[in-house]
PDB file of N, CA, C and O in Angstrom, chain B, residues numbered from 101:
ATOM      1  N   UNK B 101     -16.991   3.169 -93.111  1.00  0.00           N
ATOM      2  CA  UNK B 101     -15.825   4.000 -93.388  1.00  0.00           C
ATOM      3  C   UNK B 101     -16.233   5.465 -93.348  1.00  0.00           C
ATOM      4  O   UNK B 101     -17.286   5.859 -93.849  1.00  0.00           O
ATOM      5  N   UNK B 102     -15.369   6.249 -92.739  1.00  0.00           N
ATOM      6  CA  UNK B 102     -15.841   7.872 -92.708  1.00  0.00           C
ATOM      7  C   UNK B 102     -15.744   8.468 -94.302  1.00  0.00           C
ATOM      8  O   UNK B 102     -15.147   8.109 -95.317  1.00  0.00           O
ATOM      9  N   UNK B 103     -16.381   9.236 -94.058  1.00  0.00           N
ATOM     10  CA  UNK B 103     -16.251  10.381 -95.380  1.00  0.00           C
ATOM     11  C   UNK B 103     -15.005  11.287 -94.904  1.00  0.00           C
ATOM     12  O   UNK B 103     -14.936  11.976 -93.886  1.00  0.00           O
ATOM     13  N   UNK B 104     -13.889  11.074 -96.068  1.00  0.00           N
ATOM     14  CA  UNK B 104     -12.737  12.517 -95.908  1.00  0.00           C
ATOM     15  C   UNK B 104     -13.249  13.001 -96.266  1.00  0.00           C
ATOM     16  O   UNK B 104     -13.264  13.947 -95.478  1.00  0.00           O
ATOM     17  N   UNK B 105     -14.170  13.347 -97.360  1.00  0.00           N
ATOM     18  CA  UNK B 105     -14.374  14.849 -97.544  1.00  0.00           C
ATOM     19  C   UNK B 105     -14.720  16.040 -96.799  1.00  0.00           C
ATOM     20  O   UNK B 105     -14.629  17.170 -97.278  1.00  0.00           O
ATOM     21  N   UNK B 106     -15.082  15.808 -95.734  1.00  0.00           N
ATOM     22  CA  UNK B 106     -14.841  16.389 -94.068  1.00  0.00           C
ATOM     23  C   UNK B 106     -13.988  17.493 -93.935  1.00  0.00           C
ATOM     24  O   UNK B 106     -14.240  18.694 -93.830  1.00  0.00           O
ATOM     25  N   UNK B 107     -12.737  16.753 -93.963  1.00  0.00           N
ATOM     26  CA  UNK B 107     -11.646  17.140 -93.571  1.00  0.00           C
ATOM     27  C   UNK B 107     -11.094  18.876 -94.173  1.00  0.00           C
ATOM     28  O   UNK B 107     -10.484  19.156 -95.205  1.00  0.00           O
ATOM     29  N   UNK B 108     -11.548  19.706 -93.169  1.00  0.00           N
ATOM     30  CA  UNK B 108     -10.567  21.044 -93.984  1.00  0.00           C
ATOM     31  C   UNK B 108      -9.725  21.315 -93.040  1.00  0.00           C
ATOM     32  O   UNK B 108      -9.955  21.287 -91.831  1.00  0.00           O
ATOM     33  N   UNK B 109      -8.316  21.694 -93.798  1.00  0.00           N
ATOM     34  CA  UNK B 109      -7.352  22.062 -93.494  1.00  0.00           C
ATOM     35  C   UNK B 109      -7.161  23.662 -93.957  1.00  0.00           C
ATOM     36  O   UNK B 109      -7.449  24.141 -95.054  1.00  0.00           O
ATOM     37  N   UNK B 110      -6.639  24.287 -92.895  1.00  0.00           N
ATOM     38  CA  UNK B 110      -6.563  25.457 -92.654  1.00  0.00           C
ATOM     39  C   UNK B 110      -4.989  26.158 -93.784  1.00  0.00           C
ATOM     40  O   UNK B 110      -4.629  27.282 -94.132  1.00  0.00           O
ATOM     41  N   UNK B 111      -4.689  25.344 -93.910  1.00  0.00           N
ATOM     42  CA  UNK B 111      -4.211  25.981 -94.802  1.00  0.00           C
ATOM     43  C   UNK B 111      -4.488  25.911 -96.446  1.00  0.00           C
ATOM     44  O   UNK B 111      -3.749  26.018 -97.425  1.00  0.00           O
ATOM     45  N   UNK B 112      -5.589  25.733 -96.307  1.00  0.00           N
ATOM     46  CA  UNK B 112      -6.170  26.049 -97.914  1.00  0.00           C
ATOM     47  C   UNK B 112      -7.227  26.788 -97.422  1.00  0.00           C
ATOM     48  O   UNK B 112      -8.198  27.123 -98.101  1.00  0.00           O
ATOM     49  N   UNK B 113      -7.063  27.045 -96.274  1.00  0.00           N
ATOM     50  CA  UNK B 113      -8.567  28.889 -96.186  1.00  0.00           C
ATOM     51  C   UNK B 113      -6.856  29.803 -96.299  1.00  0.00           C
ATOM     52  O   UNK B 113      -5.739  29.588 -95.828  1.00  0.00           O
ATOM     53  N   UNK B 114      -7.614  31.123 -97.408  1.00  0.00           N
ATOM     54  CA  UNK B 114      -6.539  31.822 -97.410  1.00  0.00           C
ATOM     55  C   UNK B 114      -6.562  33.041 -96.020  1.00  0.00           C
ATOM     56  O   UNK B 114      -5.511  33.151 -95.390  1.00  0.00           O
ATOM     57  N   UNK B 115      -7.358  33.614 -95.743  1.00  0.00           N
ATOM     58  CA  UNK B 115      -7.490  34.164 -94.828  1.00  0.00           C
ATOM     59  C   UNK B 115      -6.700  33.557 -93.874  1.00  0.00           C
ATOM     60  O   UNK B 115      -5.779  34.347 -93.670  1.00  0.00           O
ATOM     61  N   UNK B 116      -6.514  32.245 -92.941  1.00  0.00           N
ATOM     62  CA  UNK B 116      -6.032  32.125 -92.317  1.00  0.00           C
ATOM     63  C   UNK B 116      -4.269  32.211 -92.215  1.00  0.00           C
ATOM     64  O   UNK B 116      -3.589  32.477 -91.223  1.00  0.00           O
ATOM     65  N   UNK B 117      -3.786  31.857 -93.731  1.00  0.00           N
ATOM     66  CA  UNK B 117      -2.208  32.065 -93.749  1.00  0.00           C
ATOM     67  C   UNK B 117      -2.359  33.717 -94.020  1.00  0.00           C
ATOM     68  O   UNK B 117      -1.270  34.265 -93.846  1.00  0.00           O
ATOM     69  N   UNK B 118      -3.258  34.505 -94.341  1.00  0.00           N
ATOM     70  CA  UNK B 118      -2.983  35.758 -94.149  1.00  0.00           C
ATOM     71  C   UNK B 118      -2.924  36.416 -93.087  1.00  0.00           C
ATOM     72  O   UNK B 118      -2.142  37.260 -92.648  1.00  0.00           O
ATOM     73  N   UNK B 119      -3.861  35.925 -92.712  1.00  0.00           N
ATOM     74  CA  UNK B 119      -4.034  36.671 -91.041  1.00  0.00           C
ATOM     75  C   UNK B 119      -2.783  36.442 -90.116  1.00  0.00           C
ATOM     76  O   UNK B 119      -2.339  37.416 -89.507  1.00  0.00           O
ATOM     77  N   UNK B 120      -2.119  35.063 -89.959  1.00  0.00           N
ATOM     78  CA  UNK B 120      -0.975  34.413 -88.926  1.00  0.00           C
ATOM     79  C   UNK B 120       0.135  35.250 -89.686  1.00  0.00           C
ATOM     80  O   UNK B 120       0.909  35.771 -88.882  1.00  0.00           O
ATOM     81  N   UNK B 121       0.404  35.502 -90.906  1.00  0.00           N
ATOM     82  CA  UNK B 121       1.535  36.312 -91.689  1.00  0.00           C
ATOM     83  C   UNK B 121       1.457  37.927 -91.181  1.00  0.00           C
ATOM     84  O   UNK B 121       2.511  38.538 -91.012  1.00  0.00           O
ATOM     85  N   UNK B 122       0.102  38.608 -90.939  1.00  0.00           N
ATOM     86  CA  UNK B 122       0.163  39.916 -90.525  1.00  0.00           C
ATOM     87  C   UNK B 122       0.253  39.589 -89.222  1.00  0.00           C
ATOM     88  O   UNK B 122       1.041  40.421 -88.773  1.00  0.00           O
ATOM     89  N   UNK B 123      -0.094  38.847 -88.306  1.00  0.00           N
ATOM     90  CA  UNK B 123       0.227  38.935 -87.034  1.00  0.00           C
ATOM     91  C   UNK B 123       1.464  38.707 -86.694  1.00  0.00           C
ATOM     92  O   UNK B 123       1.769  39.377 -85.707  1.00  0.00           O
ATOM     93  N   UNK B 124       2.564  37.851 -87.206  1.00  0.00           N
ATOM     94  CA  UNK B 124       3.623  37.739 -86.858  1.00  0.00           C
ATOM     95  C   UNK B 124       4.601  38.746 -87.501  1.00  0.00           C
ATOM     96  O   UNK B 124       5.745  38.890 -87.070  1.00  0.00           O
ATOM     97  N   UNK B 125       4.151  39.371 -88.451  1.00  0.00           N
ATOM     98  CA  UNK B 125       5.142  40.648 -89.147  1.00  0.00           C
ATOM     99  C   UNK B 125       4.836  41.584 -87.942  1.00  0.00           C
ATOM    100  O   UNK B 125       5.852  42.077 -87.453  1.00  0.00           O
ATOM    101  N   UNK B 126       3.438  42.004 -87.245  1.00  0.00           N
ATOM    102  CA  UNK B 126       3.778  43.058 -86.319  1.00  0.00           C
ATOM    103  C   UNK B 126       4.078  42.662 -85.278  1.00  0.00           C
ATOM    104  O   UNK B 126       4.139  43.658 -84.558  1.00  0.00           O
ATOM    105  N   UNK B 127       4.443  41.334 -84.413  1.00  0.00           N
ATOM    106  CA  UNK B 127       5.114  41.185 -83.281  1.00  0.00           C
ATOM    107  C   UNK B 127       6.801  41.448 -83.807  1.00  0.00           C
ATOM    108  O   UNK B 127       7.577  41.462 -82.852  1.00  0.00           O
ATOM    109  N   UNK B 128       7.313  41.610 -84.877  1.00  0.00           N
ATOM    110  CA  UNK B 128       8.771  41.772 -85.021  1.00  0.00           C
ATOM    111  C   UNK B 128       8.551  43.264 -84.470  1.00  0.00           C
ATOM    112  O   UNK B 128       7.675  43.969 -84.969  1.00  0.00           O
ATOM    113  N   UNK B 129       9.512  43.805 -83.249  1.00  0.00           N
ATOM    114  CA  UNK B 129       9.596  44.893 -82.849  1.00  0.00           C
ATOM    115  C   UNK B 129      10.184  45.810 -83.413  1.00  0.00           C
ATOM    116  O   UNK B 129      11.085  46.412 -82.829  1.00  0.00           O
ATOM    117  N   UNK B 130       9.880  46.059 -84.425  1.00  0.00           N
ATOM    118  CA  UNK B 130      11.027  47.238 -85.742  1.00  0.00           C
ATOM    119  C   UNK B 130       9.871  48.186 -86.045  1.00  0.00           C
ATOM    120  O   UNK B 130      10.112  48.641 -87.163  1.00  0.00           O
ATOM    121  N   UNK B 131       8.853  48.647 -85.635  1.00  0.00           N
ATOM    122  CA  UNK B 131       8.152  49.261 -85.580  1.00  0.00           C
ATOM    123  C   UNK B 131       8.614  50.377 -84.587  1.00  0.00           C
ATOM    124  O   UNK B 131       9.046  50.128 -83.462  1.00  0.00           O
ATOM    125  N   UNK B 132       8.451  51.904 -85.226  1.00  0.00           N
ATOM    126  CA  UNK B 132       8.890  53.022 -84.316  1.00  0.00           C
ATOM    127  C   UNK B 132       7.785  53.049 -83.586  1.00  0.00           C
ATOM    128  O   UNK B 132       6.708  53.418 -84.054  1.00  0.00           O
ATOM    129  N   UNK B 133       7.979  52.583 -82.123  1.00  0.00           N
ATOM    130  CA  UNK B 133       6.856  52.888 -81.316  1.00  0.00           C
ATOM    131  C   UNK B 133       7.901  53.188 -80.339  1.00  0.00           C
ATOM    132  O   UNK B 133       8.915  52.515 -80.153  1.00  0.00           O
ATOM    133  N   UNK B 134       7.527  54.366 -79.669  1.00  0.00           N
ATOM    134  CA  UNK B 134       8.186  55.061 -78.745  1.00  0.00           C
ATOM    135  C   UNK B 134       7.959  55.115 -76.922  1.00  0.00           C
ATOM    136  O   UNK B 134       6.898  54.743 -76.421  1.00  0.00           O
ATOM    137  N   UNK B 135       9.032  55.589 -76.147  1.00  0.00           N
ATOM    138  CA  UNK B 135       7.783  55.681 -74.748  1.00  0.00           C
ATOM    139  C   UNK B 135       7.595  54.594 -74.069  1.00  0.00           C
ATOM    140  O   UNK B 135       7.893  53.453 -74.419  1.00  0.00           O
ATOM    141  N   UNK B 136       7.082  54.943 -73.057  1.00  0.00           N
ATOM    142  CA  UNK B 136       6.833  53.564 -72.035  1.00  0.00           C
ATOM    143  C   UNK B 136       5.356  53.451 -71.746  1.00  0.00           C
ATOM    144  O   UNK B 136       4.695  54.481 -71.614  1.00  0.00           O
ATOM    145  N   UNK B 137       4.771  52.198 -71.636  1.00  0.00           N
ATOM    146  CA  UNK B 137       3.224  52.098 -71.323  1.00  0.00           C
ATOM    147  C   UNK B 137       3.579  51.423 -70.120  1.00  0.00           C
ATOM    148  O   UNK B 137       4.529  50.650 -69.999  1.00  0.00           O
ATOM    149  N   UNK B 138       2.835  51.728 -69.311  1.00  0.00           N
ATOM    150  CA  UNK B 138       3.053  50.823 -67.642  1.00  0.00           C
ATOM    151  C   UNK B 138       4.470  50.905 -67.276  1.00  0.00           C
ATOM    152  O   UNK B 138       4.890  50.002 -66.553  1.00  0.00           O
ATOM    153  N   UNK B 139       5.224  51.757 -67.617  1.00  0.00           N
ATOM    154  CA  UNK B 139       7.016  51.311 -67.290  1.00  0.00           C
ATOM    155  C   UNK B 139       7.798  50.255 -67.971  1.00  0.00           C
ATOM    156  O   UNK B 139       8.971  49.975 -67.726  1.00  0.00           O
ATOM    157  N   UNK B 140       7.060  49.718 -68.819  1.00  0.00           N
ATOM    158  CA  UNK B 140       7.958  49.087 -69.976  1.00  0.00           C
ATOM    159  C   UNK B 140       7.717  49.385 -71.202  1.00  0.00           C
ATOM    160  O   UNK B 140       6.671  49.715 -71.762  1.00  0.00           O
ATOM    161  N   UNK B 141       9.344  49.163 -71.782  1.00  0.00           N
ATOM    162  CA  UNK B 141       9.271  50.409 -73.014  1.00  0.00           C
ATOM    163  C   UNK B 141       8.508  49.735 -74.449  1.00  0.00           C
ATOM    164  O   UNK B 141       9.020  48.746 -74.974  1.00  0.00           O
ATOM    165  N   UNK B 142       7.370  50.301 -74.969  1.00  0.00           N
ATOM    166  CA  UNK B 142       6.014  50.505 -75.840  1.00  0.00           C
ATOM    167  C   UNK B 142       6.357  49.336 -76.473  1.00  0.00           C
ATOM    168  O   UNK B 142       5.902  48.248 -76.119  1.00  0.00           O
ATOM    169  N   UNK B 143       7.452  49.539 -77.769  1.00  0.00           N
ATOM    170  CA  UNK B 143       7.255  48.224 -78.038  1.00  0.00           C
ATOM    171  C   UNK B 143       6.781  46.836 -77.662  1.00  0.00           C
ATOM    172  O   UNK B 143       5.907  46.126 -78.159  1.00  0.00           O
ATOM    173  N   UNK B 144       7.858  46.595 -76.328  1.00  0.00           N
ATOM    174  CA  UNK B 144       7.865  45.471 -75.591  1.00  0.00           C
ATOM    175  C   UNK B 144       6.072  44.992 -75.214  1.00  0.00           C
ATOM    176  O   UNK B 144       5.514  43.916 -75.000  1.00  0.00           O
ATOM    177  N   UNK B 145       5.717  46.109 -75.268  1.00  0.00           N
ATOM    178  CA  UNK B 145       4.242  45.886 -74.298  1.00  0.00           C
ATOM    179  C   UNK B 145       3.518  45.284 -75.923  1.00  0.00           C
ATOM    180  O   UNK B 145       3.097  44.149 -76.145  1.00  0.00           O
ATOM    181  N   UNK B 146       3.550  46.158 -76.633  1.00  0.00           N
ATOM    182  CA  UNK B 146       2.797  45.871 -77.961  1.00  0.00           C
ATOM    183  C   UNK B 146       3.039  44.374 -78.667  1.00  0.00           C
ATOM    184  O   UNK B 146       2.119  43.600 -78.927  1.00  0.00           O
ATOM    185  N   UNK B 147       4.311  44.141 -78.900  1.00  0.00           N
ATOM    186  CA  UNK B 147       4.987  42.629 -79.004  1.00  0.00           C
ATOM    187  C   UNK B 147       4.349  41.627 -78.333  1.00  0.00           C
ATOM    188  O   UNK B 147       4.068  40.542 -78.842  1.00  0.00           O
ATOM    189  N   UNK B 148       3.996  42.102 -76.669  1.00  0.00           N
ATOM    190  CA  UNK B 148       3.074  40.886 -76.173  1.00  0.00           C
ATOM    191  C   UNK B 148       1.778  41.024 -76.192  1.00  0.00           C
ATOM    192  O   UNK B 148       1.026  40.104 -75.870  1.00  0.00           O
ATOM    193  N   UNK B 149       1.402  42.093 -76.540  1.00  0.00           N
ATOM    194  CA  UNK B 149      -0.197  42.022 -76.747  1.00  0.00           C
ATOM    195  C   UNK B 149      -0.346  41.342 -78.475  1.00  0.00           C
ATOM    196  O   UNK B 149      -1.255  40.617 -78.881  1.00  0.00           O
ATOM    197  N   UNK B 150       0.581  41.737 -79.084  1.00  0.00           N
ATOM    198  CA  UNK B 150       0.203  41.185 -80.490  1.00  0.00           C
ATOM    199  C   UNK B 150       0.498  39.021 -80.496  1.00  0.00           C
ATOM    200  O   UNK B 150       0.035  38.076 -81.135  1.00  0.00           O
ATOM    201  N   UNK B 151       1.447  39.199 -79.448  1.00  0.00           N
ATOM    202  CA  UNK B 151       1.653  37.666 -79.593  1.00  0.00           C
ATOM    203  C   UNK B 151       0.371  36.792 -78.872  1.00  0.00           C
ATOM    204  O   UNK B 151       0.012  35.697 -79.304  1.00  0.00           O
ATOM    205  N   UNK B 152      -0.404  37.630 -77.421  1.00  0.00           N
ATOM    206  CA  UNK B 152      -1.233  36.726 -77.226  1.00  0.00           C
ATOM    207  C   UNK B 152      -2.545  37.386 -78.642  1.00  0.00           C
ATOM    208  O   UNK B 152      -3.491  36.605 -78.743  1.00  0.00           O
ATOM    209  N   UNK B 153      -2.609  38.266 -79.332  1.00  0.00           N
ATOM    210  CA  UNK B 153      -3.594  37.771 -80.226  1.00  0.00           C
ATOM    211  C   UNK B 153      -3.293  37.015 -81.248  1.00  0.00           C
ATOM    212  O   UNK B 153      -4.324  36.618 -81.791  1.00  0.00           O
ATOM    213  N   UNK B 154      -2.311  36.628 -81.767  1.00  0.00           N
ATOM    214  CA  UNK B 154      -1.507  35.498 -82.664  1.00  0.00           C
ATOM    215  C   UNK B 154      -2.125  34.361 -81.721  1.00  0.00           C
ATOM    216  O   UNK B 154      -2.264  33.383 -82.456  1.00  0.00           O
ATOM    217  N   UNK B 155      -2.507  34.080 -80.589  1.00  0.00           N
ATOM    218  CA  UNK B 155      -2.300  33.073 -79.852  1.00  0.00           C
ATOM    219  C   UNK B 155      -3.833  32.352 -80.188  1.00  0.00           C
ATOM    220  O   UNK B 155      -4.068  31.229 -80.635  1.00  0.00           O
ATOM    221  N   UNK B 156      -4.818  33.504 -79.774  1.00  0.00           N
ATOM    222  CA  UNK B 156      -6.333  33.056 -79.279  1.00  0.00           C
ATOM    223  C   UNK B 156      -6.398  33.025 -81.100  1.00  0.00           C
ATOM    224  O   UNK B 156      -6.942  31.984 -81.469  1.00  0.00           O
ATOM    225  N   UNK B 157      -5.987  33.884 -82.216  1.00  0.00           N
ATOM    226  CA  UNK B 157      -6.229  33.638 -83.523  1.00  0.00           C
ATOM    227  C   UNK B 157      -6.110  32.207 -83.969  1.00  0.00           C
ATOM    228  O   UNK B 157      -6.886  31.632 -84.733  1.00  0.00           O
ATOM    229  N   UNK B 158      -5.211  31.788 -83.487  1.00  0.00           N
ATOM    230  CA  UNK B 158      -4.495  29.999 -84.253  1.00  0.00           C
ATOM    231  C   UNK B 158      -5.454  29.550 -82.985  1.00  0.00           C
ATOM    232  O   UNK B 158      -6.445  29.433 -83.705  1.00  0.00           O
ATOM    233  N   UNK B 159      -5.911  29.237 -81.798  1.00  0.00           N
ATOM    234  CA  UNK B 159      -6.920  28.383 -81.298  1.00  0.00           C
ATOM    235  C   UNK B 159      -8.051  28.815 -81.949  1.00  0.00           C
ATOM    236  O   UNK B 159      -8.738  27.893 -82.388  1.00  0.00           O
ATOM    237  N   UNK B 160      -8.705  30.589 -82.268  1.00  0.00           N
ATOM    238  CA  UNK B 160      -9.635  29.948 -82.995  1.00  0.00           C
ATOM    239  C   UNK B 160      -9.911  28.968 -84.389  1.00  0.00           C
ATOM    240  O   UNK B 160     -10.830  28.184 -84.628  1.00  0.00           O
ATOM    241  N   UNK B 161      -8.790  29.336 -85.141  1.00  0.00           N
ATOM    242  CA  UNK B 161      -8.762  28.631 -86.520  1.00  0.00           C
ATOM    243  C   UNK B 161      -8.711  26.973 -85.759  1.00  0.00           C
ATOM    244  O   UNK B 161      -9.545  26.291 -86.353  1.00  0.00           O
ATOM    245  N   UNK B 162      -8.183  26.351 -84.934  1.00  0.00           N
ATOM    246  CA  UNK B 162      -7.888  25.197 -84.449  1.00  0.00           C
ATOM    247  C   UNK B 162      -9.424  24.423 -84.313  1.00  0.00           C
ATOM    248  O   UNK B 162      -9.859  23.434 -84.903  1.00  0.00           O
ATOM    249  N   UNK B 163     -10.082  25.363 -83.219  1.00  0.00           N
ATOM    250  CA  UNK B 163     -11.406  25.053 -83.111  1.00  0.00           C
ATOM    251  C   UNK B 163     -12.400  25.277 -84.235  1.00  0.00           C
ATOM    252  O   UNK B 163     -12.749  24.275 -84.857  1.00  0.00           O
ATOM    253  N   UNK B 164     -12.867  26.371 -84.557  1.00  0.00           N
ATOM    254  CA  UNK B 164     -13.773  26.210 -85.653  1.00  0.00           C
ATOM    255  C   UNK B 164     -13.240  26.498 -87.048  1.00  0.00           C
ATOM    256  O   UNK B 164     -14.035  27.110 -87.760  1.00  0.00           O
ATOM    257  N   UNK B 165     -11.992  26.172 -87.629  1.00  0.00           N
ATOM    258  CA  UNK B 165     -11.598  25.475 -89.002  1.00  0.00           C
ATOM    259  C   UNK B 165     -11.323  24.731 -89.417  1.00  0.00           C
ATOM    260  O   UNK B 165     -11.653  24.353 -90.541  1.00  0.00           O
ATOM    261  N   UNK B 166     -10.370  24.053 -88.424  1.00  0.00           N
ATOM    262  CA  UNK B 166     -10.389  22.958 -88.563  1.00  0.00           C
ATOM    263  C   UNK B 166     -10.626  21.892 -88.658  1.00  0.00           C
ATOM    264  O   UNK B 166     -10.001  21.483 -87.679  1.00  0.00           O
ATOM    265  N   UNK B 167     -11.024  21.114 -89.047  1.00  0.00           N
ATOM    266  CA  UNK B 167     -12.361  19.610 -89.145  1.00  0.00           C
ATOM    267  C   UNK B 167     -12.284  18.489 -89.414  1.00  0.00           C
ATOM    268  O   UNK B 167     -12.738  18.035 -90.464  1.00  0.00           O
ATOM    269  N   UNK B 168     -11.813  17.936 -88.707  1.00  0.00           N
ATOM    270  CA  UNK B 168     -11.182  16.167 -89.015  1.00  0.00           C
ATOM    271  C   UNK B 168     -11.795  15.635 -88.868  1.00  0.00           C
ATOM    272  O   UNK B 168     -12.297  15.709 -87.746  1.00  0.00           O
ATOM    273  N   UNK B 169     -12.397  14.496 -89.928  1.00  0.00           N
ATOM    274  CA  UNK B 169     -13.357  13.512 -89.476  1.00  0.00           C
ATOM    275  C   UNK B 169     -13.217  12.679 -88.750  1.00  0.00           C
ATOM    276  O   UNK B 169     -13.984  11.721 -88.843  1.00  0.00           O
ATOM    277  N   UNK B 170     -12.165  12.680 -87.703  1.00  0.00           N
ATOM    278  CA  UNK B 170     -12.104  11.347 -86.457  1.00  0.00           C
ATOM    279  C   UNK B 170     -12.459  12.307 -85.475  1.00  0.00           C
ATOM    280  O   UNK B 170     -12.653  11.645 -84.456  1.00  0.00           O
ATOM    281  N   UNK B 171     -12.675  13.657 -85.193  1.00  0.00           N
ATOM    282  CA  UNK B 171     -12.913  13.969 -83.998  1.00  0.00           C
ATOM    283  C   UNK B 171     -14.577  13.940 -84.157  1.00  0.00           C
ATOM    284  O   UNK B 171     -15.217  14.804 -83.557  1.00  0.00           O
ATOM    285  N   UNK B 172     -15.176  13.085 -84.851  1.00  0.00           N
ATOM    286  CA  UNK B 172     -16.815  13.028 -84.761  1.00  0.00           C
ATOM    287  C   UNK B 172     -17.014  12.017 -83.920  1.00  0.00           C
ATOM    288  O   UNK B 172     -18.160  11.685 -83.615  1.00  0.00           O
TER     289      UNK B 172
END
C-alpha cells in the first residue's frame, strides 16, 4: 500500500493561493495604463503578458508542488 503522506496539495502552500490571487487581480484591466505598445492599446498587451505568467506559474506549482503518490 502507498504512503499518503506524500501527497501535497497546493492549496495548503500559502504562497501559492497568494501568488494565483495577485496574478489574476493584475490581469483585470482597471489599471491606468495608458498608450499603445506595438499598436495595441497598453493595457491589452499587459493583460496578456500577465495571463501567460498566471499560466507557466500554475504549471510550475503543477509540476514541482504538487505530489501525488500514484504518479511514482
Amino acid at each position: 500500500m502507498k504512503n499518503k503522506n506524500n501527497f501535497v496539495d497546493p492549496v495548503r502552500v500559502p504562497w501559492v493561493g497568494i501568488g494565483i490571487f495577485i496574478l489574476l487581480l493584475a490581469m483585470i484591466p482597471i489599471w491606468p495604463i495608458t498608450g499603445n505598445w506595438f499598436g495595441v492599446p497598453a493595457w491589452a498587451v499587459f493583460a496578456l503578458l500577465i495571463s501567460i505568467l498566471t499560466s507557466l506559474f500554475i504549471a510550475f506549482v503543477i509540476l514541482r508542488i504538487w505530489r501525488d503518490p500514484d504518479d511514482d
